[in-house]
N, C-alpha and C positions, 0 to 999 in steps of 0.2 A: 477427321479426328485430330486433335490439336496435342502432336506427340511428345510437345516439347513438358505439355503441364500431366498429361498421367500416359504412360511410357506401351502402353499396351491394352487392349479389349480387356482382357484377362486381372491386368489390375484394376482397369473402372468396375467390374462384375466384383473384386470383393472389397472394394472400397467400405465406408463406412457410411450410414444414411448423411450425414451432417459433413463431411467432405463430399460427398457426391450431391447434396443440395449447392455448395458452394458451385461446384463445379458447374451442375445445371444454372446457376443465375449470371454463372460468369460468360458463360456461352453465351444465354441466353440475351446478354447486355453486351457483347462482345462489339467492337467495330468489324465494320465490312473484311480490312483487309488481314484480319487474323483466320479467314477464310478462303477457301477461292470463289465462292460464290455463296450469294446469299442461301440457297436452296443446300447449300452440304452444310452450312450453321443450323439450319431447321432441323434436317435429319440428324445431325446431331444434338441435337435439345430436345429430340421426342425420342433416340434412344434414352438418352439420360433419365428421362421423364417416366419413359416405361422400365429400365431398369430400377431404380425408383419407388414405384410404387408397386410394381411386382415383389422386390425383395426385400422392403420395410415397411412398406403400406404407410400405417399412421406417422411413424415418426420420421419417415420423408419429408409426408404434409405437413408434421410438426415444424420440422427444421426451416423447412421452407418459409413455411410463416413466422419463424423465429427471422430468419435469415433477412428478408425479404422487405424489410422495414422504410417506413417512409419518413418524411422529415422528421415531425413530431415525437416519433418514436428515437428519433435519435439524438433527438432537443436532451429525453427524458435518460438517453445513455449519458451523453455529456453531462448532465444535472448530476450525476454519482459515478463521475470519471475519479478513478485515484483510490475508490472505496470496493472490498470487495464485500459482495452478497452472502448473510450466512444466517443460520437459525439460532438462536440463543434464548438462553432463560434466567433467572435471579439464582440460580442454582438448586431451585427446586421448584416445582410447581410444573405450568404450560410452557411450549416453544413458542417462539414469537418470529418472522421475518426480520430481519435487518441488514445496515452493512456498518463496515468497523474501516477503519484505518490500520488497524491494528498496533494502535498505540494503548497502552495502558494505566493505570492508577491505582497504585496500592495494588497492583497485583491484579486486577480487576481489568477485563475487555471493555475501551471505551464503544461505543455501540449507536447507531442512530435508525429512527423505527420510520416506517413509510405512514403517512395519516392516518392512510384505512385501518394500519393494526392499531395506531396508539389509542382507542376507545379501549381494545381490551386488554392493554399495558399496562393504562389507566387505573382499571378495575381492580387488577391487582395489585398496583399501588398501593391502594387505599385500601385494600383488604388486609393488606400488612401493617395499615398506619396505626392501629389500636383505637382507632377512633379520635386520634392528637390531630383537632380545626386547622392548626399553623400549618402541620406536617401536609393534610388533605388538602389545601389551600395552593399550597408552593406548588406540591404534584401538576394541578389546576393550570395554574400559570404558567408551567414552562411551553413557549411556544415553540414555532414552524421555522424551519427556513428550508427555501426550495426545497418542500415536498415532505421532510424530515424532519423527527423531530428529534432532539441530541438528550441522552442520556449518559453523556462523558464526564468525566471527574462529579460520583461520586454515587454511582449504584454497584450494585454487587452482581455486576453483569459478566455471566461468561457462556462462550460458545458452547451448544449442543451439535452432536454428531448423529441424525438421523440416519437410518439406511435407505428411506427412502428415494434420496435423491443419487443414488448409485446404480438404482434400475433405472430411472430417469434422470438422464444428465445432461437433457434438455429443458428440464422444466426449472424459469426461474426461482432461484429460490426467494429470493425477496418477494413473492408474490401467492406462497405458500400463506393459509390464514393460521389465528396460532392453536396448536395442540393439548389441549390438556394432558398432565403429564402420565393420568392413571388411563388413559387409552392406547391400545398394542399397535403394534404397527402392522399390517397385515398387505401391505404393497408387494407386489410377485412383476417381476421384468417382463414378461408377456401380456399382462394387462394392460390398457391404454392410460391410468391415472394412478395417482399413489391412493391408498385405501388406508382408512383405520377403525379400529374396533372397539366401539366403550362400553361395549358390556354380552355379556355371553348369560344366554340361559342355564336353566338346570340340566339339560341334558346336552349339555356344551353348545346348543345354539348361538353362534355367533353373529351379532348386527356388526354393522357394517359400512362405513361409510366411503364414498368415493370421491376425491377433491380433485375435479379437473381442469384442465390450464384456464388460465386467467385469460389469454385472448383466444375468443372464440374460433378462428384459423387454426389453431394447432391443436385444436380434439381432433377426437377420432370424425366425429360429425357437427360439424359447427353449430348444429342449430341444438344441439346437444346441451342440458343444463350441465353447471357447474357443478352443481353437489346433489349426489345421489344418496340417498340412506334408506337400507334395507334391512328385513330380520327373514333368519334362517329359520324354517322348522326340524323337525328332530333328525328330516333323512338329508336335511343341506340343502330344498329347496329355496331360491329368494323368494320375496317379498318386497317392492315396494314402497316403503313409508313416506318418503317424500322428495320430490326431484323440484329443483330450483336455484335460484343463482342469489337465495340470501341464506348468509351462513348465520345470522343471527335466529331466521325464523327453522334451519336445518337443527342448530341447537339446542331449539324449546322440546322439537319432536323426541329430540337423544334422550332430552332430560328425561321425558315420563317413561320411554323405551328403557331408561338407566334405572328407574326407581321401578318397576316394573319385575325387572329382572333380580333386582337385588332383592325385591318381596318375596318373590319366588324362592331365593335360591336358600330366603331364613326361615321360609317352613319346610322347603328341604331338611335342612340342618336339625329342624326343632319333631317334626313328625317321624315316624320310623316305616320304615318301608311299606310295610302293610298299610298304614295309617294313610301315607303318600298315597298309595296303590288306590284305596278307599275312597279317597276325598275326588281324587283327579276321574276317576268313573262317575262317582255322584255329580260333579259338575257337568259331564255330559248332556244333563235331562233336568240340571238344578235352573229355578226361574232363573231371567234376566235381572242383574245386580247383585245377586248372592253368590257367596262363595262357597264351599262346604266346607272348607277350613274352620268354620266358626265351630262345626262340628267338635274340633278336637284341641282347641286352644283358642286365646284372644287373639285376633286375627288384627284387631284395630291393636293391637301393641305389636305387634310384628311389623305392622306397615309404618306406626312412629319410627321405630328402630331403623326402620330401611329409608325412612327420609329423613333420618336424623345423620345418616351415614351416606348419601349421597347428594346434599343441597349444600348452596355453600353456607358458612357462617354465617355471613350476611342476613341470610333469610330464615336459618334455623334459629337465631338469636339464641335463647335458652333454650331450648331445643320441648317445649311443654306442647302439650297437646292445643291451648290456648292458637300453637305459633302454626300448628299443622291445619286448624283451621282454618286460618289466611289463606292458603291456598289448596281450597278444595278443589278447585277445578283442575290444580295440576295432580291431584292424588287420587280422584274419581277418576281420569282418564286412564294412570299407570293400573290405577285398581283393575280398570274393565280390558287394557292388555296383558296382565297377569294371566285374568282368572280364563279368558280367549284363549290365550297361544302359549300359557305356561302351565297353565293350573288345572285344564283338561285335556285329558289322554286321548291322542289322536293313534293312529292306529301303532304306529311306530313304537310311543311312548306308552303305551299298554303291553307291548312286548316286554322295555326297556322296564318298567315297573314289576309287571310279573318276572323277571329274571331278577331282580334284587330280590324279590322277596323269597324265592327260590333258591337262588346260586345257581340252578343247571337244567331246571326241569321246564323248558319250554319249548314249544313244539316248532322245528323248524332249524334249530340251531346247526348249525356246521359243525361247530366243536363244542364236545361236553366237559364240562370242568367239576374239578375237586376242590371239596375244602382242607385247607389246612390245618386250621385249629378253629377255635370258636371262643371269641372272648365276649362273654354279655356286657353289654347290651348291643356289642356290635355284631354285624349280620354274618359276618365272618373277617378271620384276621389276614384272611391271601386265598387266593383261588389261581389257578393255572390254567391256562385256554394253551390254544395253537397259536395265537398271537401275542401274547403277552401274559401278564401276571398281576392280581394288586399285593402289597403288602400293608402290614404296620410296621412303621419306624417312627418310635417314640408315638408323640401326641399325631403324627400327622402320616397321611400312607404313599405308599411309591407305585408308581406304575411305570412298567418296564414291557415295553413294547419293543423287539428288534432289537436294537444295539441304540436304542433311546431309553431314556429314565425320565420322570417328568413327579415331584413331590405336591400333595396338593393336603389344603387345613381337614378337611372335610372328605367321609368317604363318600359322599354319591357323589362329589365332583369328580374322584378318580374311578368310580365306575362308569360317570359319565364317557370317560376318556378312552377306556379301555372299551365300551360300549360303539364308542365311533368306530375304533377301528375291527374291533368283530364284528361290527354290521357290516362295512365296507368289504371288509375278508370273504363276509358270507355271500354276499351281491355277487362277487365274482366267480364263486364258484355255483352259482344256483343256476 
């Protein structure tokens, strides 16, 4: 062991995976005589190796593969030597990859974007341009140099601060694709890739997506797809939607998962519990393509409303039923995951139904609850469990779970909420 560069067993054991990568390559490339024999540098590169990968597993492998770089890769370090890597946005909207120098304009982060993101740098350029030829034109034009393309003196660019990249502080950021801004961040330190979430059913179902490193050496399994995207059902099982390494074709799937969900959650809004309770049964047994919504409202003006509020500008143009026809194929498809995984009561959400329409009376519950007052037409104003409480405050209601508070527009979304966590409460003591 080489005592001069880590002073003790004891410190290699609580080193960090990304200095103990280092360590391992340094050994491992080491000359003869920083040894006494070639056979104690062995034994030393395959403790390091099993220390390693015993006590960080992936982000060992990760680092290693970060670390461990060949010429090319280091061509493409010196190409954006002097710039550092950061995420950034026009100050509203998506994040984008980039790096800056960190010099400024009018106040403004000058900023230069890698090829692969400026297609949808691009996009929202021109979504901002008002439809001005010159303006869309110029966009057009600005070209490349090594690899980058320069957005300095004279956009309205400034750095965003994800947290994603604070559980992974391995994972390039420059190499992150860009984020749309109305999706949550749902990345956790113990997971192998950052995660994000663009849309949550009505009973808080949340989809899901997983964005994994960019060179296939530093997942968890190299042969592993880059983007995974999933939907939850009512008790937090995944789902598979689509595993693959284009984020353009990951994106189509989000879209009808996004408009899908948003359908869902405006006949939530617009049905009243029993109504909900009602429709979501009859679609149990209702043919293939119908919904039973139609039962109790215009259901074709619910689903305008929901792609009118989740497509972009672009496509919504005037937002007429005219424009919703264009694209039926992406509105039959959210239609038929609606009325599938949101719009009919799976065993869970037949629970979760009959307890709204009730407040207390369903067979099985752990803890019984009370109303507090009753304001029509809502189902009630607060109710009290063992784990938490909903109220009304003002137009919109609170849900206070533990020494958490969480306000939501809508109350089935905050019974949703308080739903997750009395099912979860109840699991554990059943």
């Amino acid at each position: 062991m080489r005592i001069r560069y880590i002073a003790t067993f004891a410190e290699t054991i609580r080193t960090d995976p990304i200095t103990l990568a280092r360590e391992y390559l340094s050994a491992r490339d080491a000359t003869d005589h920083e040894f006494q024999t070639d056979e104690a540098r062995s034994a030393y590169v395959d403790v390091l190796s099993a220390l390693g990968r015993f006590q960080h597993k992936s982000a060992f492998a990760r680092a290693l593969a970060h670390l461990d770089v060949g010429p090319e890769a280091l061509d493409i370090t010196r190409q954006h030597n002097g710039m550092r890597s950061i995420t950034w946005s026009f100050g509203e909207g998506p994040t984008f990859p980039g790096f800056t120098d960190d010099t400024t304009w009018n106040g403004f982060l000058n900023v230069r974007v890698p090829v692969s993101a400026w297609p949808y740098v691009l996009t929202e350029l021109i979504a901002g341009a008002d439809g001005d030829a010159d303006t869309i034109e110029a966009y057009r034009r600005i070209g490349t140099a090594d690899g980058l393309v320069c957005l300095s003196n004279g956009f309205a660019t400034q750095e965003a601060m994800p947290t994603w990249p604070e559980f992974f502080p391995d994972y390039p950021v420059d190499t992150m694709v860009p984020i749309p801004s109305e999706w949550s961040e749902m990345s956790w330190r113990h997971e192998t890739a950052p995660s994000f979430g663009p849309c949550v059913g009505p009973m808080g179902e949340a989809a899901q997506i997983w964005v994994d490193y960019e060179l296939p050496a530093m997942r968890e399994f190299a042969e592993a797809a880059r983007f995974t995207f999933s939907r939850r059902d009512a008790i937090g099982e995944l789902t598979v939607i689509y595993e693959g390494d284009d984020y353009a074709e990951a994106l189509g799937h989000i879209a009808i998962e996004t408009l899908a969900c948003a359908f869902a959650h405006l006949l939530a809004e617009q049905l009243g519990p029993a109504e909900w309770r009602e429709m979501r049964v009859e679609n149990r047994t209702i043919e293939a393509g119908v919904c039973a919504s139609h039962d109790f409202l215009d259901a074709n003006m619910v689903m305008l409303a929901a792609w009118q509020a989740t497509r972009s500008p672009a496509i919504v143009a005037n937002g007429d039923a005219d424009g919703l026809g264009t694209e039926l194929h992406h509105v039959n498809a959210a239609w038929e995951v609606a009325t599938r995984y949101y719009l009919t009561a799976s065993s869970e959400g037949s629970r979760f139904d009959d307890w709204r329409v009730t407040g207390r009376d369903v067979q099985s519950l752990a803890a019984a609850g009370h109303d507090l007052a009753t304001i029509p037409p809502s189902d009630s104003a607060g109710r009290v469990y063992s784990v938490g409480f909903v109220q009304t405050h003002g137009t919109c209601w609170i849900v206070d779970v533990g020494n958490t508070s969480q306000s939501f527009d809508h109350l089935i979304d905050a019974e949703a909420h308080l739903w997750s966590v009395f099912a979860s409460d109840e699991s554990r003591h059943a």
